[in-house]
C-alpha positions in Angstrom: 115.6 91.8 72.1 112.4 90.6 73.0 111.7 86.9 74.6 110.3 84.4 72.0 107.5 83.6 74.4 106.4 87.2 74.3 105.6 87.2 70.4 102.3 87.0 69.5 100.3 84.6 66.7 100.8 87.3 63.2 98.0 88.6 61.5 97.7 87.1 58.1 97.7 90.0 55.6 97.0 90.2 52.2 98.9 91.9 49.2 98.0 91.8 45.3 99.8 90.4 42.6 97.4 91.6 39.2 94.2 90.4 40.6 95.4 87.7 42.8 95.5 88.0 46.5 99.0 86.8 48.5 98.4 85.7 52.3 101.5 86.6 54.3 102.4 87.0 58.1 105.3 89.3 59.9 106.5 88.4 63.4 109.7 89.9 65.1 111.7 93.0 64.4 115.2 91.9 64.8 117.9 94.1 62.9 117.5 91.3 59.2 114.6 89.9 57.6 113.9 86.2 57.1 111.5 85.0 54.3 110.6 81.2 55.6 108.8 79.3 52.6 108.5 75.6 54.3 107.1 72.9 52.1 103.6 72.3 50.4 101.9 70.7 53.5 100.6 73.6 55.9 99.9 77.2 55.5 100.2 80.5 57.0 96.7 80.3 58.9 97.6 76.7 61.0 100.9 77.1 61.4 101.1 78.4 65.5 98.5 75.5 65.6 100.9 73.4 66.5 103.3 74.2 69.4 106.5 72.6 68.6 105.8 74.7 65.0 104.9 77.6 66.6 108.1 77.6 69.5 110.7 77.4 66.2 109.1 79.9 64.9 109.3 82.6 67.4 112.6 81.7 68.6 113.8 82.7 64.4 111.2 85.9 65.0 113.5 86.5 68.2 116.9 87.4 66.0 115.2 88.2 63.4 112.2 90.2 61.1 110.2 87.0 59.8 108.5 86.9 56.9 106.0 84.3 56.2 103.8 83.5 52.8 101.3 81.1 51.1 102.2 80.9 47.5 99.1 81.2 45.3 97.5 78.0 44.6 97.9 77.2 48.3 96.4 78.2 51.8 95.0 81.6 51.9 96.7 82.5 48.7 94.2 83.0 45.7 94.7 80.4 42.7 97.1 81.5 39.8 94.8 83.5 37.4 97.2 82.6 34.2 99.3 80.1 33.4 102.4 79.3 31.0 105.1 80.1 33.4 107.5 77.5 35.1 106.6 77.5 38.6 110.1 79.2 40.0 109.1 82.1 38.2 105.3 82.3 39.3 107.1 82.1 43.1 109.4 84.6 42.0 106.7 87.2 41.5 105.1 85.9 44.7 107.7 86.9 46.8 109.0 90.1 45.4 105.0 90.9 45.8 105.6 90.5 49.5 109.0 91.8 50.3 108.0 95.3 48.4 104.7 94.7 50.9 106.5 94.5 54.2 109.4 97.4 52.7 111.9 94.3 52.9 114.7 95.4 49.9 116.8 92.5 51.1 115.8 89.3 53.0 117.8 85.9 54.0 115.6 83.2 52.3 114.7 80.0 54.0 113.5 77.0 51.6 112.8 73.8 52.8 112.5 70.1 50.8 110.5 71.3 47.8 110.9 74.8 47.6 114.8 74.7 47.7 115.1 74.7 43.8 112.9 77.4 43.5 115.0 79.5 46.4 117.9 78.5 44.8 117.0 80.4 41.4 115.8 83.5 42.7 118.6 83.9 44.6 121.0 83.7 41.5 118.7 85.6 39.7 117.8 88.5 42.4 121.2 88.7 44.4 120.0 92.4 45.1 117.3 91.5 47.2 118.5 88.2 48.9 120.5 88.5 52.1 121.4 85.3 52.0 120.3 81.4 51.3 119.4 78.3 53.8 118.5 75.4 52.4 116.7 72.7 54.4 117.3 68.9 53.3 116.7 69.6 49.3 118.8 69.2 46.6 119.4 70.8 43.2 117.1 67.7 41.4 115.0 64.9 42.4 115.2 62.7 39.6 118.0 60.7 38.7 120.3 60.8 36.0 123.3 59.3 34.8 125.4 62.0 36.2 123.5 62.3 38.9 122.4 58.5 40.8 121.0 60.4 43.8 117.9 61.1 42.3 114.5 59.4 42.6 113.8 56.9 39.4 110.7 58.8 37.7 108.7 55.8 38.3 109.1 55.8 41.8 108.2 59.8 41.8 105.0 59.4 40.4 103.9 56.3 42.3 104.8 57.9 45.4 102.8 61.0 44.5 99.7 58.7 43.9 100.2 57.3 47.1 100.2 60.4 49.0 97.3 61.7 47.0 95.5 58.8 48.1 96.4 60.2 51.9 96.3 63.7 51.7 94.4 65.3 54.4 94.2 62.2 56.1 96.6 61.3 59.7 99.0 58.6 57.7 100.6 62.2 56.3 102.3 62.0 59.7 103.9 58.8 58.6 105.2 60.4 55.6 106.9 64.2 56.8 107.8 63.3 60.2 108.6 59.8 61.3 109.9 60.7 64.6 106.1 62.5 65.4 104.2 59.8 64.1 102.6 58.0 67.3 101.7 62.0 68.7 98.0 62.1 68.4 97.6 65.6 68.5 100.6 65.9 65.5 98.5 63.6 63.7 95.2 65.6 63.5 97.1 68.8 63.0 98.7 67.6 59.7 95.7 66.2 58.3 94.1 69.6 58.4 97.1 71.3 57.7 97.1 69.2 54.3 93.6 69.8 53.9 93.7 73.5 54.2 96.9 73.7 51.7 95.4 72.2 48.6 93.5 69.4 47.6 95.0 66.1 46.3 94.3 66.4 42.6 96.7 70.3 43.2 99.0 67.8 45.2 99.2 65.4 42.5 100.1 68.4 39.5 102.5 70.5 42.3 104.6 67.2 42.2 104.6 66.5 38.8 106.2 70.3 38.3 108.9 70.7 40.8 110.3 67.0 40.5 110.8 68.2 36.7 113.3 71.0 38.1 117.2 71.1 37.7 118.8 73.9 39.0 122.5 71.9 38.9 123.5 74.8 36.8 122.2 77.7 38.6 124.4 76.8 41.5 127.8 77.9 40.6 125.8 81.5 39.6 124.9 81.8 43.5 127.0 84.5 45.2 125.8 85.4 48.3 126.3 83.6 51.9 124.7 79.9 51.7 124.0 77.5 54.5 122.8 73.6 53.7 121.2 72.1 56.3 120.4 67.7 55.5 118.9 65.2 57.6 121.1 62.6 57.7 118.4 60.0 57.4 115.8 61.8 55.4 114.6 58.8 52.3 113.2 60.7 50.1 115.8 63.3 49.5 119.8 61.5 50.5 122.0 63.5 52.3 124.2 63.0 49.4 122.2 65.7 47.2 122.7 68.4 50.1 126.3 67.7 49.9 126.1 68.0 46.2 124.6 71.8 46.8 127.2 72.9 49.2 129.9 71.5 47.2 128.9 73.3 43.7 127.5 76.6 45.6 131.2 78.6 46.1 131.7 78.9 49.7 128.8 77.2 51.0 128.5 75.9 54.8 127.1 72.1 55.1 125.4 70.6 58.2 124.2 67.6 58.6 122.1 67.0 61.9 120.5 63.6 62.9 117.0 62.3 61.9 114.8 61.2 59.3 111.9 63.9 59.2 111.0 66.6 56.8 110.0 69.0 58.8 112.3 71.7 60.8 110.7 71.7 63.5 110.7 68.1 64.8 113.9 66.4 65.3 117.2 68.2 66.9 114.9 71.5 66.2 117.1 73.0 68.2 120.6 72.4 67.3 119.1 73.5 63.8 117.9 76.8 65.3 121.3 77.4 66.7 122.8 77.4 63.6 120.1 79.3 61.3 120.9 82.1 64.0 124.6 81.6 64.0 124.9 82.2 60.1 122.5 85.1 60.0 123.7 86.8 63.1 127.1 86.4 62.6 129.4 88.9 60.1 128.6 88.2 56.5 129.9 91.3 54.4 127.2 92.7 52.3 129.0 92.4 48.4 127.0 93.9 45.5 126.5 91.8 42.7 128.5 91.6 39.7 127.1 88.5 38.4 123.5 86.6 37.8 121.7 84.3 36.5 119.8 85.6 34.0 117.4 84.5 30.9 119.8 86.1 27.9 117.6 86.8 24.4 119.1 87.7 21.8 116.5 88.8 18.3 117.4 90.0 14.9 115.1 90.6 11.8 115.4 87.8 8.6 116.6 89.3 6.1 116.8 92.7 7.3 119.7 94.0 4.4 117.5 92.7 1.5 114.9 94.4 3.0 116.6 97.6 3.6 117.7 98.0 -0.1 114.1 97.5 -0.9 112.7 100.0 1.1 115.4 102.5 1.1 117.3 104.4 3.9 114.2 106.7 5.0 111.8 104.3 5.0 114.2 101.9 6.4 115.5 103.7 9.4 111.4 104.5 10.3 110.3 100.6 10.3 113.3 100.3 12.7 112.1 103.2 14.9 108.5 101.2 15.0 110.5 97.4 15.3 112.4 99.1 18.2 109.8 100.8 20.3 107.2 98.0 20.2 109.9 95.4 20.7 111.1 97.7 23.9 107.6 97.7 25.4 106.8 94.2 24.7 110.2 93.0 26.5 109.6 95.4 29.6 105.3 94.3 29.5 107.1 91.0 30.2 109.7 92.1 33.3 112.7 91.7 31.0 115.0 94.8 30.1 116.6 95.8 26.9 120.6 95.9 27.0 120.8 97.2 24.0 119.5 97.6 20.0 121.8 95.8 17.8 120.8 97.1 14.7 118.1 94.9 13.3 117.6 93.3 16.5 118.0 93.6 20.5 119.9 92.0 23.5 117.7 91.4 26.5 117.6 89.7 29.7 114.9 88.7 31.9 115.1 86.9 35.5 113.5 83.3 34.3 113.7 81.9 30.4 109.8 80.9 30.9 108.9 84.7 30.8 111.5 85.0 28.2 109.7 82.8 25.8 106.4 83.8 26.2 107.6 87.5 25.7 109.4 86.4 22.3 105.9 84.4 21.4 104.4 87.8 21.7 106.6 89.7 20.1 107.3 87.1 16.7 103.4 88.1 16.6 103.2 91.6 17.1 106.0 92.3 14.4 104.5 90.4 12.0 101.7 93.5 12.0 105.0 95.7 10.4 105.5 93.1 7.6 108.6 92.2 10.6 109.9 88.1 10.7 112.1 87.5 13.4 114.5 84.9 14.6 115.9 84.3 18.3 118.6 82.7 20.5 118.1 82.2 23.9 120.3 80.7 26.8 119.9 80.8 30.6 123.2 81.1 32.1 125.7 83.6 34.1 126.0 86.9 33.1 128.2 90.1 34.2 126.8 93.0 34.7 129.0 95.9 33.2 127.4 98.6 34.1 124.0 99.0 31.9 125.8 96.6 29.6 126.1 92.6 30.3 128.9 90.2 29.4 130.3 86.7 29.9 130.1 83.3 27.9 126.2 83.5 28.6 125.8 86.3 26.3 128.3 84.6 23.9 126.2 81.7 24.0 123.1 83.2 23.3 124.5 85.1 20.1 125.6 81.4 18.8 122.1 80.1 19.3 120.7 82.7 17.4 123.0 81.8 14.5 121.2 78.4 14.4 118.1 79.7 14.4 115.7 79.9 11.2 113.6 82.0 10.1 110.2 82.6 12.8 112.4 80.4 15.5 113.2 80.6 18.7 116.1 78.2 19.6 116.9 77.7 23.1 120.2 76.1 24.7 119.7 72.6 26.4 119.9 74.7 30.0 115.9 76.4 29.4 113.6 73.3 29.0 115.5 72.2 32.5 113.8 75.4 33.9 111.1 75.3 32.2 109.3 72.2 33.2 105.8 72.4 34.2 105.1 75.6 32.1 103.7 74.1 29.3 106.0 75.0 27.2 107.1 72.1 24.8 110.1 71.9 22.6 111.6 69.9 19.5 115.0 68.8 20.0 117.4 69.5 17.2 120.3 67.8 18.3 123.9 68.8 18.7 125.7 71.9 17.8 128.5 73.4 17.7 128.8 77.4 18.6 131.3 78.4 17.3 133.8 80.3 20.0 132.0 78.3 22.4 133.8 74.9 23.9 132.1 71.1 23.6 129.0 70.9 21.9 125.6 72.5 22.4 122.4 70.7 22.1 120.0 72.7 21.0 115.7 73.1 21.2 113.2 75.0 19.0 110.2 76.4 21.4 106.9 74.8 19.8 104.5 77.8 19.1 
């Protein structure tokens, strides 16, 4: 293994994504790979600007392959050329973009403050091609809730995001991430360019807005692979009580707290935090393939498809399904989902986030109305187990229920998709309580506005 001092700055590479360009750095070539997504305030390109930055992060390229990336809309990373997806999902297609760049199949994922929700979901939903999960002082949400008083009041959220918007790009920043670095001079002026270079205050301002929205809470039980939390015991803005929330609902997850109040890795007891980062990825974690995600379950099936079938008759019938089936196939897999299985008048699909899942069902509700074809559709985010090419478990029972509710040209959703959702642009009418039947308590369920 090579000395950490003898790695050199990475060369910031590009890979494409459609037409959008993704910056991203590779250091080390120790035996795993480590994809390290720190917060929203630097980038790939100033990031060994700073030495106390740049030690911690050779020391995790000395044990380790590390993968660094700008998500688009920040640094080097072009701007997101369409919209209409929650942002987990967006970052989703960032980083498989990378890994299948740098031949990664399977990479530990690091996500700090911010980006934790969005590492916690694609590691429920892509257990193939994540390693492992560490977790840096974030939490599962950052608003309160009555079942959740942890949580930020949304008022203080968004008067907090004006302030820093007001200070983006400017030295106070160092105030704000890192407490303990605050009278360093030369910390100061690298975090005000840092900011600058990440995205401008008015990006800062709508990047808040969408991942304080998140709630994962129920994507954590879903999460099967190793997991390590890591809190700062005095960090304000996110209490150490919502990273003992996430290792207590993640099964088998290790908790450390270590002593400070910054936001940053890199600052305070940097290396005690090193120490054990390379303790949980070095040490013997048996590889176990999945047998259960989180997943984004659709279920569709044509309105009033046996009126419609003693109308036409069997010939004529059986060939308007042969037409419903094949578009409906190529629509679900031109959106990234996959077809379980045909159900007769309809299909059972999955897909890795429920924003993609909506638009795709938007598209399709559209396209079938071209064959004379109305559709209705249920959809639930929740664990699912994978039976071969098949898929089972109370999220697929839940799904089918929501589809029962559903009217004619809907698309109902469970109460768990507008959670995940937020920031898409996607709105929804709330149509109260249900029951499902088969399924325990009761269900409150939403109708995606078209």
């Amino acid at each position: 293994m090579r000395d950490a001092a003898e790695v050199e700055v990475p060369e910031t590479k590009f890979t494409k994504l459609g037409e959008d360009r993704i910056a991203y750095q590779v250091m080390g070539d120790g035996p795993l790979d480590l994809l390290y997504v720190p917060s929203e305030s630097d980038t790939v390109d100033l990031r060994f600007d700073f030495p106390a930055q740049a030690d911690f992060l050779r020391r995790l390229a000395s044990f380790c392959r590390l993968i660094m990336f700008d998500p688009r809309g920040m640094g080097a990373s072009d701007a997101i050329s369409y919209e209409g997806l929650p942002p987990w999902e967006l970052w989703g297609d960032d980083v498989r973009a990378v890994l299948d760049a740098v031949g990664s199949e399977r990479a530990a994922i690091l996500g700090s403050t911010s980006t934790g929700p969005t590492a916690i979901l694609f590691a429920a939903t892509e257990p193939e091609r994540t390693s492992g999960l560490i977790l840096f002082s974030s939490a599962a949400r950052f608003l309160v809730a009555d079942d959740y008083p942890w949580g930020l009041p949304q008022d203080t959220v968004e008067g907090n995001a004006l302030y820093i918007a007001d200070i983006w790009g400017t030295e106070v920043m160092a105030d704000i991430g890192a407490p303990s670095m605050a009278g360093d001079k030369a910390y100061r002026r690298w975090v005000a360019k840092a900011t600058r270079a990440v995205m401008s205050p008015r990006d800062y301002v709508q990047y808040l807005s969408r991942i304080w929205r998140l709630d994962v809470r129920n994507a954590l039980p879903s999460i099967r692979i190793p997991t390590l939390v890591i809190h700062r015991k005095d960090y304000r803005w996110i209490p150490v009580e919502q990273g003992r929330y996430l290792a207590e609902h993640i099964p088998d997850a290790k908790f450390v707290i270590v002593p400070g109040e910054d936001s940053t890795l890199y600052t305070e007891a940097s290396g005690e935090i090193l120490d054990v980062i390379e303790e949980f990825l070095t040490g013997s974690h048996t590889a176990v393939e999945p047998d259960r995600i989180l997943a984004a379950v659709l279920f569709t099936d044509i309105v009033g498809s046996t009126e419609r079938a003693a109308s036409l008759g069997d010939r004529r019938w059986r060939e308007l399904l042969q037409s419903h089936d094949a578009m409906t196939r190529s629509i679900i897999e031109q959106h990234r989902g996959r077809v379980v299985k045909t159900t007769g008048d309809g299909v059972l699909a999955i897909f890795d986030g429920p924003g993609r899942a909506i638009r795709c069902t938007l598209a399709l509700q559209e396209a079938l109305r071209t064959l004379g074809i109305e559709i209705r559709a249920g959809l639930h985010t929740g664990e699912v187990e994978l039976l071969g090419e098949d898929i089972g478990g109370i999220g697929v029972h839940v799904s089918a229920r929501v589809l029962e509710h559903a009217a004619p040209g809907e698309l109902l959703a469970s109460a768990a998709v507008p959670l995940l959702v937020a920031g898409s642009g996607i709105e929804f009418d709330d149509r109260g309580p249900h029951e499902l039947k088969g399924v325990p308590g009761e269900w409150r369920l939403f109708a995606v506005q078209p």
